[in-house]
Backbone as CSV, one residue per row, in Angstrom:
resi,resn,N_x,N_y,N_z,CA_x,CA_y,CA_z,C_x,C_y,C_z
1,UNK,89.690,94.772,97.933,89.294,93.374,97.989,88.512,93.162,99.288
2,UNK,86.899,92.506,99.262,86.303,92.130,100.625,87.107,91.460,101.269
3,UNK,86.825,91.987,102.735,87.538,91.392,103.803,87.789,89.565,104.038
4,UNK,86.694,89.086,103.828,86.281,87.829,103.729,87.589,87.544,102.686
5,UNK,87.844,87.451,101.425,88.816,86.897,100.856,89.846,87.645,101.320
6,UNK,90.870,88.530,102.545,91.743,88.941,102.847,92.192,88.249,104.128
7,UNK,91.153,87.438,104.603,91.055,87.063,105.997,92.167,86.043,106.490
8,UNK,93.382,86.602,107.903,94.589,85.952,107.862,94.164,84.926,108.463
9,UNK,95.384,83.932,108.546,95.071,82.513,108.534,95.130,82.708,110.279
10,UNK,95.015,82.944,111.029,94.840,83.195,112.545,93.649,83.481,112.511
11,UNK,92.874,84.098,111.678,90.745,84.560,112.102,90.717,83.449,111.448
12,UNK,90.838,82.647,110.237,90.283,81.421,109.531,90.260,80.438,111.117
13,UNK,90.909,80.448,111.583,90.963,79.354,112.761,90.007,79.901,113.740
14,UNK,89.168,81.155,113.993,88.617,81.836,115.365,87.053,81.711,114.777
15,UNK,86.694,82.126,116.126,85.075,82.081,116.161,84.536,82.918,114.481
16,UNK,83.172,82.530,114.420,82.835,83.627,113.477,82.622,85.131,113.819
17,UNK,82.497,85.108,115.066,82.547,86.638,115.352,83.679,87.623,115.605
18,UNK,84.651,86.492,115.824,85.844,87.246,115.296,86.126,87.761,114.274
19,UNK,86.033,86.787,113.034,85.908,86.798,111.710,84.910,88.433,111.046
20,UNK,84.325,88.140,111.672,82.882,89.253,111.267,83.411,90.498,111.733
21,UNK,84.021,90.397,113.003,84.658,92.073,113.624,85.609,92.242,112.560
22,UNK,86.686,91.304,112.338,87.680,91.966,111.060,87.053,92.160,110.027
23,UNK,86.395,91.240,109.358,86.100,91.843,108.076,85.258,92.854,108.023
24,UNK,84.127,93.491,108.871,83.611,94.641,109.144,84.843,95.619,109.375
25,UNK,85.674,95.853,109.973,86.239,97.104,110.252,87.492,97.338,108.968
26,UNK,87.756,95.801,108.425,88.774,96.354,107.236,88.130,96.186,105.902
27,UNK,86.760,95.773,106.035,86.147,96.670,104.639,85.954,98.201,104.452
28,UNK,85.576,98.383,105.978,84.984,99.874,106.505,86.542,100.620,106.132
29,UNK,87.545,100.079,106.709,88.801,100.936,106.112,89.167,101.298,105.042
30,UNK,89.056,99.755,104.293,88.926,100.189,102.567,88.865,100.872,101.847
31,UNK,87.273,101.542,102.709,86.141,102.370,101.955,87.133,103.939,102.135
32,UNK,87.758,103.931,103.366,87.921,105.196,103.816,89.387,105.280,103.428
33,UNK,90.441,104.328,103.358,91.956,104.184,102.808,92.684,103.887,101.744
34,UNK,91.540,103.068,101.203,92.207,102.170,100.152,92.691,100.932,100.961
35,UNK,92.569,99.797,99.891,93.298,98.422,100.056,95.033,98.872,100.405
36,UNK,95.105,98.059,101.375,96.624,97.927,101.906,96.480,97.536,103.400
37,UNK,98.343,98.024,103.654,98.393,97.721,105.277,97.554,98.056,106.404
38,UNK,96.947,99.434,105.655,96.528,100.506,106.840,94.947,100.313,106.903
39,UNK,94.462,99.507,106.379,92.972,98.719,106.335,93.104,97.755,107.228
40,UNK,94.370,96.845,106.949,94.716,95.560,108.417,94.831,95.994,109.401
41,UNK,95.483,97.078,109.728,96.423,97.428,110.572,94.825,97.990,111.742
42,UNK,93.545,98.962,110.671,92.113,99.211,111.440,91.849,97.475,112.221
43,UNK,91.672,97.039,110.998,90.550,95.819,111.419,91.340,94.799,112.566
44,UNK,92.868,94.778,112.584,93.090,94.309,113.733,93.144,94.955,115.039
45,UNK,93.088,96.171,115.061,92.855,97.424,116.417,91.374,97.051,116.643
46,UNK,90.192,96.974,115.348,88.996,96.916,115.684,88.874,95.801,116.763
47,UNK,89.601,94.601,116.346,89.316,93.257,116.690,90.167,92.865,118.117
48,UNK,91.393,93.561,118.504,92.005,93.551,119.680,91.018,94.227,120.793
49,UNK,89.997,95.551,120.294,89.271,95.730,121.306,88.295,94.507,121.876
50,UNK,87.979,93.409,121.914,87.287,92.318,122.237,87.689,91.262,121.983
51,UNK,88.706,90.779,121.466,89.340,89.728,121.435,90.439,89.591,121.702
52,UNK,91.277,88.482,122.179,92.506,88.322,121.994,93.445,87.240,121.422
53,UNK,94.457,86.929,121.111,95.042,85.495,120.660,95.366,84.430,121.693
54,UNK,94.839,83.939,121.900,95.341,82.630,121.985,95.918,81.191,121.553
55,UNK,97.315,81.066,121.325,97.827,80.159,120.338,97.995,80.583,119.086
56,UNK,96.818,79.555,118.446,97.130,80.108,116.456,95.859,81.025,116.418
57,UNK,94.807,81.397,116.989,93.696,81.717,116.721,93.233,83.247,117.782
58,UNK,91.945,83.273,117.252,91.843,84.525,118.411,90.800,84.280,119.437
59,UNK,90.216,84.468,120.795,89.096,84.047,121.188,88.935,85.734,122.190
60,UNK,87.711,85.883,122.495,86.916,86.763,123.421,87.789,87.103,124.433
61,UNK,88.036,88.234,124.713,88.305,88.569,126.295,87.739,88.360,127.404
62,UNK,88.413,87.812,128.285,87.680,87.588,129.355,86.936,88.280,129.773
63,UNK,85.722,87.627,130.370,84.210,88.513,130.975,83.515,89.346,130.142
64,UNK,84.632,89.260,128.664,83.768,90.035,127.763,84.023,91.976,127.579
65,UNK,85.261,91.829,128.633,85.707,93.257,128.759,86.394,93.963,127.395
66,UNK,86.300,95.216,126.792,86.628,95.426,125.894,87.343,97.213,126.174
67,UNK,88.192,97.230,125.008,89.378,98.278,125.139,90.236,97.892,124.683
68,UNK,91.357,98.622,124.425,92.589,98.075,123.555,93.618,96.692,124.328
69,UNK,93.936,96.579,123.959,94.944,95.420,124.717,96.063,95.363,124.485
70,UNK,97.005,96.513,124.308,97.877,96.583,124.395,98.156,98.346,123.983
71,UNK,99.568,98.748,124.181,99.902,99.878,124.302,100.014,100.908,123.124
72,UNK,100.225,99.732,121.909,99.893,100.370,120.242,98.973,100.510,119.997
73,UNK,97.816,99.548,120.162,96.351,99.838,120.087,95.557,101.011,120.930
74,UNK,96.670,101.601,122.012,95.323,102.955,122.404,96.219,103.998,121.857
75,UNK,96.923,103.698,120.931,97.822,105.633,120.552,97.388,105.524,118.918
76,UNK,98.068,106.684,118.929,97.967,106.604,116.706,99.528,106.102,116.367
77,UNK,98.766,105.592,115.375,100.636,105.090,115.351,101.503,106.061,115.396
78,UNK,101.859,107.110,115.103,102.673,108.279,114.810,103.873,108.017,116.185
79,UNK,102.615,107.665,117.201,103.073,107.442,118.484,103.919,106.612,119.167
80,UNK,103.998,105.706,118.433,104.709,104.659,118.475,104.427,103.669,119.447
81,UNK,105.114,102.829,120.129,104.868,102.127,120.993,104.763,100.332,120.739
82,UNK,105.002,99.619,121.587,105.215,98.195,121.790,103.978,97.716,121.340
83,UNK,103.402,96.512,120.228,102.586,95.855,120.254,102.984,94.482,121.032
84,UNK,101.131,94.487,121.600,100.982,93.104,122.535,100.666,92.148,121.730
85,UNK,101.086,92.029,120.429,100.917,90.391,119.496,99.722,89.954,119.593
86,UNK,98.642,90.851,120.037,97.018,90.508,119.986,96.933,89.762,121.935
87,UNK,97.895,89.817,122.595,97.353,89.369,124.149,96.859,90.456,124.766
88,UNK,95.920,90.393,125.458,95.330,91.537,126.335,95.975,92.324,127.539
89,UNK,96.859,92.812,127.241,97.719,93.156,128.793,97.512,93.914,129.996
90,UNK,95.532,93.946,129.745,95.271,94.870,130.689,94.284,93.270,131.461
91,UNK,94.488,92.490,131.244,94.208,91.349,131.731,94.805,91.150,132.888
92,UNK,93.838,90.296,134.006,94.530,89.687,135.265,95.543,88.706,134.962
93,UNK,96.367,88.802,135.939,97.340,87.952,135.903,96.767,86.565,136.055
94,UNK,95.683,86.665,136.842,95.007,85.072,137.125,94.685,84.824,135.477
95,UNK,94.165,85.651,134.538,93.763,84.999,133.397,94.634,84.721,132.919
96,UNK,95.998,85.646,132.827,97.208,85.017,132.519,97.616,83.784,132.673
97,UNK,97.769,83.391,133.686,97.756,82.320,134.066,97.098,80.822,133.493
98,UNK,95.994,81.305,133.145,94.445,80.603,132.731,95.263,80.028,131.617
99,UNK,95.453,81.309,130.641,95.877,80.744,129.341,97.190,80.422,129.225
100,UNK,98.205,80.346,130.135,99.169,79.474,130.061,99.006,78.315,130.334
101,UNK,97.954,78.125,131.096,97.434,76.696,131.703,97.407,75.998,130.283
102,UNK,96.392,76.545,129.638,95.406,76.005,128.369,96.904,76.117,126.835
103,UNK,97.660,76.702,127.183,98.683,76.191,126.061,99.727,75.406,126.790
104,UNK,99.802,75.134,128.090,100.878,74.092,128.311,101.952,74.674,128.452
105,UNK,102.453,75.770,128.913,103.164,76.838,129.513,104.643,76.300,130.604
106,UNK,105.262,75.915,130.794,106.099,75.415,131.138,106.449,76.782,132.694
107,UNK,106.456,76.294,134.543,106.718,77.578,134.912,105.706,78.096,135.271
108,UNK,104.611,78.583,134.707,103.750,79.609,134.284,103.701,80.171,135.884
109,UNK,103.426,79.204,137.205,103.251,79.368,138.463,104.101,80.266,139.028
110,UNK,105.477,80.368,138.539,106.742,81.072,139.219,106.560,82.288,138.466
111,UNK,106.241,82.511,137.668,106.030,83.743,136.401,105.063,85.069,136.823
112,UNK,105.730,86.019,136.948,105.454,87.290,137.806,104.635,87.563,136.162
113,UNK,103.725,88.841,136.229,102.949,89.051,134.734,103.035,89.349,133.669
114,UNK,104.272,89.748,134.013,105.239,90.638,132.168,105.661,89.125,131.973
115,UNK,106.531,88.417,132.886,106.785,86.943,132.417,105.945,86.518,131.522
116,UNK,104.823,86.275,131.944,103.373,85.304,131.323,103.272,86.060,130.364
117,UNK,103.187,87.233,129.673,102.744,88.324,128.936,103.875,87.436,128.139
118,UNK,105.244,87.320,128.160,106.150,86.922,127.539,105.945,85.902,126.535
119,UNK,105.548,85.097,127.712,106.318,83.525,127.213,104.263,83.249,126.394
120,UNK,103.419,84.129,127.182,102.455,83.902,126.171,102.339,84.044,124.890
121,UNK,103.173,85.172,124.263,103.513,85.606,123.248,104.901,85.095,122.459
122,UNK,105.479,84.264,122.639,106.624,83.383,122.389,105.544,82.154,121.676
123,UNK,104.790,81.682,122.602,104.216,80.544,122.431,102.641,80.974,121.255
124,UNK,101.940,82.038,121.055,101.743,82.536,120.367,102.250,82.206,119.021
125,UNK,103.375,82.708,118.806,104.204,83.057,117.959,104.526,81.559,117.153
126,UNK,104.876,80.904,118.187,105.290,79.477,117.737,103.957,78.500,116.712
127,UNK,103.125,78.569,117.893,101.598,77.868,117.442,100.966,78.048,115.913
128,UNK,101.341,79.859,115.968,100.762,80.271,114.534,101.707,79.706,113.551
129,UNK,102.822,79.384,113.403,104.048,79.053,112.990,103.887,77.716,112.373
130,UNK,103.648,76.757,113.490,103.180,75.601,113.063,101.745,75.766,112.107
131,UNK,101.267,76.696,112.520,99.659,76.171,112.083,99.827,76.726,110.740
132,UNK,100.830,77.733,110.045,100.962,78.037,108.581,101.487,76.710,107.974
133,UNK,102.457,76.326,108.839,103.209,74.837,108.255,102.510,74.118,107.516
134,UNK,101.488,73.916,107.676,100.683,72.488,107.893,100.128,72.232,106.296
């Protein structure tokens, strides 16, 4: 199935070029996997290299820097390892910061960077939550 009609309700909310990185890399999987998990599972690795979540949606990495953003996204899965819920964790703490600012972060000032990494991804979690609700 084209990417475009697979597209989760977190890219429906993001730029179109977000949109365009997933559905480019999990058609391209398609081609090479078959329809399933392991087509999502490309097109959101594709799309963590340059983007990240913020809230319900996804937006650009700061300055535009690109690479995985988190610790599942640079291994094969075989490898295992912690996903960063789409936050960039090779990000400054000042941007950290940034985007706790911009979701209303409760703290965020006292919050050493795994903190913020935290409660960014709590609040993440929540936002998208509501935003299926609706």
């Amino acid at each position: 199935m084209p990417g475009r009609q697979e597209l989760p309700s977190t890219l429906e909310r993001s730029s179109q070029d977000a949109q365009r990185t997933w559905i480019k890399a999990h058609d391209s999987a398609v081609e090479s996997y078959g329809e399933g998990e392991r087509a999502h599972r490309v097109a959101y690795g594709a799309l963590k290299h340059t983007f990240e979540k913020v809230g319900d949606h996804w937006e650009r990495k700061e300055g535009g820097r690109k690479g995985p953003s988190d610790p599942r996204s640079a291994r094969p899965r075989q490898q295992g390892g912690r996903s960063g819920e789409g936050i960039d964790e090779n990000a400054s703490k000042e941007h950290l910061y940034h985007v706790a600012q911009r979701l209303g972060i409760d703290g965020r000032s006292r919050m050493s960077k795994a903190e913020l990494l935290d409660a960014i991804r709590k609040e993440n979690r929540s936002r998208t939550r509501a935003a299926r609700s609706r």
